[in-house]
C-alpha positions in Angstrom: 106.4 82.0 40.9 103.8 79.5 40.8 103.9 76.6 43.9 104.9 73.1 42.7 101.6 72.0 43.1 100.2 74.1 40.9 102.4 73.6 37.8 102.0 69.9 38.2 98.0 70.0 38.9 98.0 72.4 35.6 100.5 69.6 33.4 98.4 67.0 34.5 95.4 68.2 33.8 96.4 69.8 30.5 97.5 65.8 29.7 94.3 64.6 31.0 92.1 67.3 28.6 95.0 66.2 25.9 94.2 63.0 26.3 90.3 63.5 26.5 89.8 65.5 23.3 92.1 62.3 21.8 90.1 59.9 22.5 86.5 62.0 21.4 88.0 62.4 18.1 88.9 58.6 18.2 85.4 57.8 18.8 83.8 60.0 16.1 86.1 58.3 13.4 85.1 54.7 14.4 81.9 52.8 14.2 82.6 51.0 17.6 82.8 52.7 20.7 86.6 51.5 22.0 86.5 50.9 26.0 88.9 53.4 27.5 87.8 52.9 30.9 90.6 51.2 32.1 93.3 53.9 30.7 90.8 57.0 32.2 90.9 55.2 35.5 94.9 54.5 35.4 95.2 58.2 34.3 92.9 59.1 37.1 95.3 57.5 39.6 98.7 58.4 38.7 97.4 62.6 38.2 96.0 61.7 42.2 99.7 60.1 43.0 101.3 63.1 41.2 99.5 65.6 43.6 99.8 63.9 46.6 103.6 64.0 46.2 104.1 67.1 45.3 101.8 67.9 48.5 103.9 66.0 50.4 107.5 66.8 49.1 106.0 70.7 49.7 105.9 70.6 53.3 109.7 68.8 53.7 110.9 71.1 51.3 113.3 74.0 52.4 112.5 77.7 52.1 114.3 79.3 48.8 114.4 82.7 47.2 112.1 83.3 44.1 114.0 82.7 40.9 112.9 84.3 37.9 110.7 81.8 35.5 112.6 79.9 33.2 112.2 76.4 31.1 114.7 75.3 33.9 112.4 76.4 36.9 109.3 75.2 35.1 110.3 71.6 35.2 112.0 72.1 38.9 109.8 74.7 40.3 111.1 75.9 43.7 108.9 77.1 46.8 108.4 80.7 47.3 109.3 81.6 50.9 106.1 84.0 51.4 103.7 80.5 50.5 105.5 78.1 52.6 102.8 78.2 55.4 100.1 80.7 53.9 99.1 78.7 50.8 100.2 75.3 51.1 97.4 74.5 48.6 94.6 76.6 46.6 91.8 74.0 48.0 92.6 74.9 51.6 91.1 78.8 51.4 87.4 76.8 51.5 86.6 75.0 54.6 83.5 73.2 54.0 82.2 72.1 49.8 78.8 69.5 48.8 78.4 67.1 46.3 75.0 67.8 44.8 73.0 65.7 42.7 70.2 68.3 41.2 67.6 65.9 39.1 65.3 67.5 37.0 62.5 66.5 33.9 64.4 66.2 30.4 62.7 67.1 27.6 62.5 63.7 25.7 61.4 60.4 27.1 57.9 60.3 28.8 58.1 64.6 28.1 58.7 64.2 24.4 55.9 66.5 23.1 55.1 68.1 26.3 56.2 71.7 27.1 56.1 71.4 31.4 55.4 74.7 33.2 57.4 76.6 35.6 55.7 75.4 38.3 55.5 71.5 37.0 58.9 71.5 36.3 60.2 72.3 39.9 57.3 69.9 41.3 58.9 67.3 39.3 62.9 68.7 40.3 64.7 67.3 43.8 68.0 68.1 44.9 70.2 66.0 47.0 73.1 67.3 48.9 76.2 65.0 50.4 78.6 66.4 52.8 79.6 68.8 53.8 83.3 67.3 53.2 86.6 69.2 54.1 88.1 69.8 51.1 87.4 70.2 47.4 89.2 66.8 46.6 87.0 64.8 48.7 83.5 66.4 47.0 85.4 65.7 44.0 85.5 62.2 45.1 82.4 61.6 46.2 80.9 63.0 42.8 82.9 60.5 41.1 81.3 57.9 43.1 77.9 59.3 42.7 78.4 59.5 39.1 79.6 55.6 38.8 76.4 54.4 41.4 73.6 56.4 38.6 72.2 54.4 36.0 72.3 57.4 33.4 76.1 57.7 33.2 76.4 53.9 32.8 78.5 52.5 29.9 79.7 56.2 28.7 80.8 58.8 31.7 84.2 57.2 32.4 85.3 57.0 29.0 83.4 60.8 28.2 84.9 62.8 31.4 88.0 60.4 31.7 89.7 62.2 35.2 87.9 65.2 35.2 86.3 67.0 37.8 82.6 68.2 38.0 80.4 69.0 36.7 79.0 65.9 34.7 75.7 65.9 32.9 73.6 63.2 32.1 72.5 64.5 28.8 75.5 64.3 27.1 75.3 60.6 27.1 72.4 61.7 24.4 70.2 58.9 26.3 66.9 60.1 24.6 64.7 57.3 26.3 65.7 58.8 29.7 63.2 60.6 31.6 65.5 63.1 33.9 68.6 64.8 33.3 70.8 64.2 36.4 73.4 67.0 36.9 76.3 66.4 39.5 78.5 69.3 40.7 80.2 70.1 43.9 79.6 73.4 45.8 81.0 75.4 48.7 80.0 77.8 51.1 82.1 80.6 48.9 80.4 80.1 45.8 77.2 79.3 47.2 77.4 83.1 48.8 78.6 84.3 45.4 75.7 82.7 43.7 73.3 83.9 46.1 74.6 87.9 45.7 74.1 87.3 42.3 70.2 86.5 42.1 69.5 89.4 44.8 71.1 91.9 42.7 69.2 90.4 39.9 66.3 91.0 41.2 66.7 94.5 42.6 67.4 95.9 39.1 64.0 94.6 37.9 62.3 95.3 41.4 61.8 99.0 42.1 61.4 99.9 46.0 58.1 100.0 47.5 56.4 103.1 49.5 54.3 102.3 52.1 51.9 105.0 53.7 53.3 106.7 57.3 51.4 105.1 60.3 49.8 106.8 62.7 51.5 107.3 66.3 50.7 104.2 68.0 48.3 102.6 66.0 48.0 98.9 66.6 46.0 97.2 64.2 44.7 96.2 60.2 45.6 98.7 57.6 44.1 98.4 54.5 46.4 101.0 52.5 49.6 98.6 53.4 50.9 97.0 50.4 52.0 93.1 50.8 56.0 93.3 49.7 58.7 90.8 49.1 62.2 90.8 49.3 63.5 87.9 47.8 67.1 89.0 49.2 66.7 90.1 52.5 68.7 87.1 54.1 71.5 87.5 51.8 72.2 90.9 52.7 71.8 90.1 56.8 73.2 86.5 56.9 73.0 84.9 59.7 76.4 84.7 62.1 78.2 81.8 62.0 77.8 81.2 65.9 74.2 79.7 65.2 75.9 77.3 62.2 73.7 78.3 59.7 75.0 78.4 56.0 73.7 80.5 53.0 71.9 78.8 50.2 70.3 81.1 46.9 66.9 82.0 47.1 66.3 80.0 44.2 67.0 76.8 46.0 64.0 77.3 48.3 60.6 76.4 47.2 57.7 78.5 46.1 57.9 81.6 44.4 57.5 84.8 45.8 55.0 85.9 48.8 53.1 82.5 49.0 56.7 80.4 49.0 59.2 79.3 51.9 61.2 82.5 51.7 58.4 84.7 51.7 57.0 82.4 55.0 60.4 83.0 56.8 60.5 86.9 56.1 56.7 87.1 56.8 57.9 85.7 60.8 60.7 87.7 60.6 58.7 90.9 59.5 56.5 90.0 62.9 59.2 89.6 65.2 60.6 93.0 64.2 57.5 94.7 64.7 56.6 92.9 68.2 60.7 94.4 69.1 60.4 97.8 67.7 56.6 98.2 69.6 58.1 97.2 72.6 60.4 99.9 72.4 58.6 102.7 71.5 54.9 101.9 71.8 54.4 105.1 69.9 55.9 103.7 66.3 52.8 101.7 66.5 52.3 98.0 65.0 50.4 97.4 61.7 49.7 94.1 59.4 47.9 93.6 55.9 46.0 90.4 55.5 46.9 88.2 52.7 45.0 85.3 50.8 47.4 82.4 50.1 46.0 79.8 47.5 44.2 76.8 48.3 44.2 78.0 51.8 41.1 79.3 53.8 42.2 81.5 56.3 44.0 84.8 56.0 47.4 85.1 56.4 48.6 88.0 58.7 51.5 90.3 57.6 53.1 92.7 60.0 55.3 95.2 58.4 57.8 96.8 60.9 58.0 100.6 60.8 60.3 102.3 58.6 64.5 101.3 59.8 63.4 98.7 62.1 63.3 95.5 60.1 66.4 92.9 60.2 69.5 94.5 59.5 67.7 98.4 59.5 69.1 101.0 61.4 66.5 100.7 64.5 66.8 97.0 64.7 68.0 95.6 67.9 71.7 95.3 67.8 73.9 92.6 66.7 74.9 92.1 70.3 71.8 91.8 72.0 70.1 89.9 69.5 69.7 86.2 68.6 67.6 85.5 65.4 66.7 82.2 64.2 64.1 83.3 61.8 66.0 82.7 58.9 66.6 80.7 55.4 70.5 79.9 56.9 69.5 77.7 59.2 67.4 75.5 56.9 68.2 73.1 54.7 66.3 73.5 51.3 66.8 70.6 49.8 65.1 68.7 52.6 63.9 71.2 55.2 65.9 69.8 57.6 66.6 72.2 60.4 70.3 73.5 61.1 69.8 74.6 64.8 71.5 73.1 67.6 71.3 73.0 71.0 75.1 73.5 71.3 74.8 76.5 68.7 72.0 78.3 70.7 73.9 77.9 74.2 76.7 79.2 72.2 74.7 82.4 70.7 73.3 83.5 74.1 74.6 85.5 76.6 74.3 87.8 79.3 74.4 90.9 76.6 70.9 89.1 74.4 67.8 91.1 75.4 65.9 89.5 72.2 65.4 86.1 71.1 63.6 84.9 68.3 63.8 81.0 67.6 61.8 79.2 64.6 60.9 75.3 64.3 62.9 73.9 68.0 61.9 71.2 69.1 64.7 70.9 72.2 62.4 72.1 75.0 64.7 72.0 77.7 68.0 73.9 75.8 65.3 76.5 75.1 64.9 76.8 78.5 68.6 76.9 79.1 69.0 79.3 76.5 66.2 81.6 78.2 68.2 81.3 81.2 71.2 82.2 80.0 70.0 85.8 78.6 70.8 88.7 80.2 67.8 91.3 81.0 65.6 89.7 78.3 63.1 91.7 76.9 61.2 90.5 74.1 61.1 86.5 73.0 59.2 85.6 69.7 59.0 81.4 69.2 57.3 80.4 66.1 56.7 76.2 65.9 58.9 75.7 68.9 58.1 72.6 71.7 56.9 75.2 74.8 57.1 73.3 78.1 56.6 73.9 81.9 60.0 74.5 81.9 60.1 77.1 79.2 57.2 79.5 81.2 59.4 78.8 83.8 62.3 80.1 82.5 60.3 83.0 80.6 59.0 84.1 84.3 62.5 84.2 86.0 63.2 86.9 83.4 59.5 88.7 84.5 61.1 91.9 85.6 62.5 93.0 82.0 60.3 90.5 79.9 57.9 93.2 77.7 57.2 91.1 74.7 56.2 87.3 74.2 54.9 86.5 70.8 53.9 82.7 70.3 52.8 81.1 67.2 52.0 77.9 66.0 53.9 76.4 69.2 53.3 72.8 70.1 53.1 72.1 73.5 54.0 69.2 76.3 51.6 70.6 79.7 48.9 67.7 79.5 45.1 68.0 79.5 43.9 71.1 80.6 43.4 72.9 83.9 46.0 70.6 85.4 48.5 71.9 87.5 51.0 72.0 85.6 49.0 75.2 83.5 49.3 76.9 86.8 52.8 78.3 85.7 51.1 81.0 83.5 49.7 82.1 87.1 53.4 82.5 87.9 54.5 84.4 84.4 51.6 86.9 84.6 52.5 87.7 88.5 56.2 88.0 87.4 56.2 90.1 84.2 54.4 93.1 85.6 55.8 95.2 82.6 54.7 93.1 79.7 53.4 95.4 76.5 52.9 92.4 74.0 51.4 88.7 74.9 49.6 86.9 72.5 49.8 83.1 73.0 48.8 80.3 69.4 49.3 76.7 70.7 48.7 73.9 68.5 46.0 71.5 69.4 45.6 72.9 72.8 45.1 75.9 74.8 47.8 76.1 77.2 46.8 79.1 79.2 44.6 78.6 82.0 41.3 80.6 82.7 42.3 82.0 86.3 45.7 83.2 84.4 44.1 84.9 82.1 42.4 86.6 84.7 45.3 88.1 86.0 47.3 89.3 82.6 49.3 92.8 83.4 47.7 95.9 83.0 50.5 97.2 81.5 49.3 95.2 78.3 48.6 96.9 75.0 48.2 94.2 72.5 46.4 90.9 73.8 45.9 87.7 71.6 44.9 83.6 71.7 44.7 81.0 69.4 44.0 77.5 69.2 45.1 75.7 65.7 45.9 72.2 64.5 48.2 71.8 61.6 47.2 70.9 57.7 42.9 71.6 59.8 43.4 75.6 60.3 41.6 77.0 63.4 40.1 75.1 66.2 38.1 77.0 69.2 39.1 78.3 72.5 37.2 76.9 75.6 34.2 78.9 76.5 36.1 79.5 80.0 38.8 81.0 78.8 37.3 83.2 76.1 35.0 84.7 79.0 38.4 84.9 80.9 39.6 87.1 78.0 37.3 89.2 77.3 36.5 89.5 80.8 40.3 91.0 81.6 40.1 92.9 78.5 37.8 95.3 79.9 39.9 96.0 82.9 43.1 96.3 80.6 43.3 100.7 80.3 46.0 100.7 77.7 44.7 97.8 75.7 44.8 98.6 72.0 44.3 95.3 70.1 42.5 92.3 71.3 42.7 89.3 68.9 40.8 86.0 69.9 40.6 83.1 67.4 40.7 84.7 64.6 38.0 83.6 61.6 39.2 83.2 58.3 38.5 87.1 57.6 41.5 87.5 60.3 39.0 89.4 62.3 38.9 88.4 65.9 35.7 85.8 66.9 35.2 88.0 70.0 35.6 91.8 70.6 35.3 94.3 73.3 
């Protein structure tokens, strides 16, 4: 039998749709549109009073046996005993739901005439988000309230949607002088999963799986026969855990299309981290990248593609366990870009058992370092546009002995001019991580690594990189000390395999060996 709630939510919604359709057909009969605002707001009250009792009456209410359904036990339901703690209320199986306001160009107003592109229809789209709220009756709320505050439901959305819930559309006020259509609807972390499974197994129907040619054993390098690939549904499959507070949004609510977009940025960092892990393990699966030519950019992008099994979520991937990844579309906000990530949520992710950390767009220097500190035997660390301080190398070369693999890219850094002290704790990390396989250091606006540590980089090193860049300006140049530092160690490295120093906008390195 149905809970009391229920059966009153359902009459009192039925009266409110009753009522709705009643006062539509009013409206079409008459010339003058009748203000019903007060009566949808009264009705809007009294259905909230309803629930609220019954919600209330439902937790005093004694424990009976089910009774078969009658006319009598419709208009006094009675409580099941199996839902008197489980289900107390339908709303309470979600823990988190958004009001969203998703604006985008209508096709009358300044558009009328105009057929807008793909692409100039998103550029002209935004989405705003509010919440996340604890339940679905306060998103509800709030949507209300959004809907009262915009312009383009004035005069007409109370007396048009009355006490219904979302979703409410600006166009059916039939406005044709407005310029947007404002949609407001309220989401949760359920259906946004839902929606997201959806458009990846849209895509896979019309996306047939792509062959790439089998490397050759230990090859570190460019190759050509590589095909660039996208997979527009790789972080839906391999969410992110909830540990690290992330939450999943649709591809489709990211920016850009395809390769060249936001998603296919985040998978192209996530495709490098993999391959700098699974080299590191077995030096003999090799490591190869494709360059790619983004629009309306100069230099080459760089695409590693991790040998067969040993991307996120494959088979050879580093365990669950022992891994914490950041490198994904969870822990970003699309609406605003707004990074999830928190300190608290990273100290809570590592522990003694993570021997591989990959963190994206962190700016807290010192809980990296914490975080670092925290890890067991760490063995590779990827950061891509995280803050890198003193404190950070520190940590890195306290965890020398196991460290293998330390990939940094586009990281901004806090170690003052150059060739001050404070650079002399590369001296340090070299001296510590006598095992180290991968090292390839890209700073922004500064090169970080000091000439007489560079002289000393680990023999055991197959794959040696540096890079100087500036964001929005592309590549700057190394100083002349520290190139001849490079290349001057590179000769003495016997198991060096790939040697990449600011790379030109072919993505071949400026000096070789």
């Amino acid at each position: 039998p149905p809970s009391p709630q229920a059966v009153l939510r359902k009459l009192v919604n039925n009266g409110c749709a009753l009522q709705a359709q009643n006062q539509q057909s009013s409206m079409s009969l008459s010339t003058t549109r009748p203000k019903r605002a007060s009566a949808a707001q009264t009705n809007e009250k009294i259905s909230k009073s309803l629930i609220d009792e019954a919600d209330q009456k439902a937790t005093h209410e004694p424990t009976s046996k089910a009774q078969p359904r009658s006319k009598q036990s419709i208009a006094t339901p009675q409580r099941p005993s199996s839902m008197t703690t489980e289900l107390p209320c339908k709303r309470a199986l979600v823990d988190e739901w958004w009001a969203v306001v998703r604006t985008s160009p209508s096709p009358w107003g300044c558009h009328t005439g105009r057929r807008l592109s793909a692409h100039e229809s998103d550029m002209l789209s935004r989405v705003k988000e509010h919440g996340p709220f604890p339940s679905e009756r306060a998103a509800i709320e709030r949507a209300r309230e959004l809907r009262s505050s915009d312009a383009s439901f004035e005069d007409w959305a109370d007396e048009y949607y009355g006490a219904r819930p979302p979703p409410y559309d600006s166009s059916k006020g039939e406005n044709y002088d407005d310029d947007e259509i404002v949609m407001i609807s309220i989401e949760s972390a359920e259906m946004r999963q839902r929606l997201a499974a959806a458009e990846v197994e849209a895509v896979a129907k019309k996306q047939p799986p792509v062959s790439q040619p089998a490397a050759r054993c230990g090859f570190v390098g460019l190759d050509k026969t590589l095909k660039a690939t996208f997979d527009g549904g790789l972080f839906v499959r391999h969410p992110t855990p909830k540990v690290l507070g992330g939450r999943p949004s649709p591809p489709s609510a990211f920016p850009g299309k395809g390769l060249h977009g936001f998603l296919g940025c985040i998978e192209r960092l996530s495709n490098l981290a993999h391959t700098v892990a699974a080299y590191c393990a077995d030096p003999d699966a090799g490591a190869r990248y494709t360059l790619v030519k983004s629009p309306s950019v100069v230099f080459k992008k760089f695409l590693w593609m991790p040998p067969m099994g040993c991307g996120r979520g494959g088979p050879k991937a580093p365990v669950a366990a022992s891994l914490v990844d950041t490198l994904t579309t969870d822990l970003t906000d699309p609406t605003d870009g707004r990074k999830l990530l928190t300190a608290q949520n990273l100290a809570s992710a590592v522990s003694q058992a993570t021997t591989h950390l990959f963190i994206n767009a962190f700016n807290d220097a010192e809980a990296l370092a914490n975080a670092i500190c925290c890890c067991g035997a760490l063995e590779v660390a990827v950061f891509t546009e995280c803050r890198i301080t003193t404190q950070v190398v520190e940590a890195l070369a306290n965890k020398g002995d196991s460290l293998k693999g330390l990939h940094i890219d586009m990281c901004p850094c806090d170690f003052g001019q150059p060739n001050e002290p404070s650079h002399q704790v590369w001296v340090k990390f070299f001296r510590s991580a006598t095992e180290l396989i991968w090292f390839d250091a890209g700073f922004q606006e500064g090169a970080m690594v000091p000439a007489n540590a560079w002289a000393i980089v680990p023999k055991s090193v197959h794959v040696l990189g540096a890079s100087v860049s500036r964001p929005r300006f592309g590549l700057e140049r190394l100083p002349n000390d520290q190139v001849q530092a490079i290349c001057a160690r590179a000769k003495q490295l016997p198991k060096l395999k790939w040697l990449m120093v600011q790379p030109d906008a072919r993505g071949s390195s400026s000096v070789t060996v």
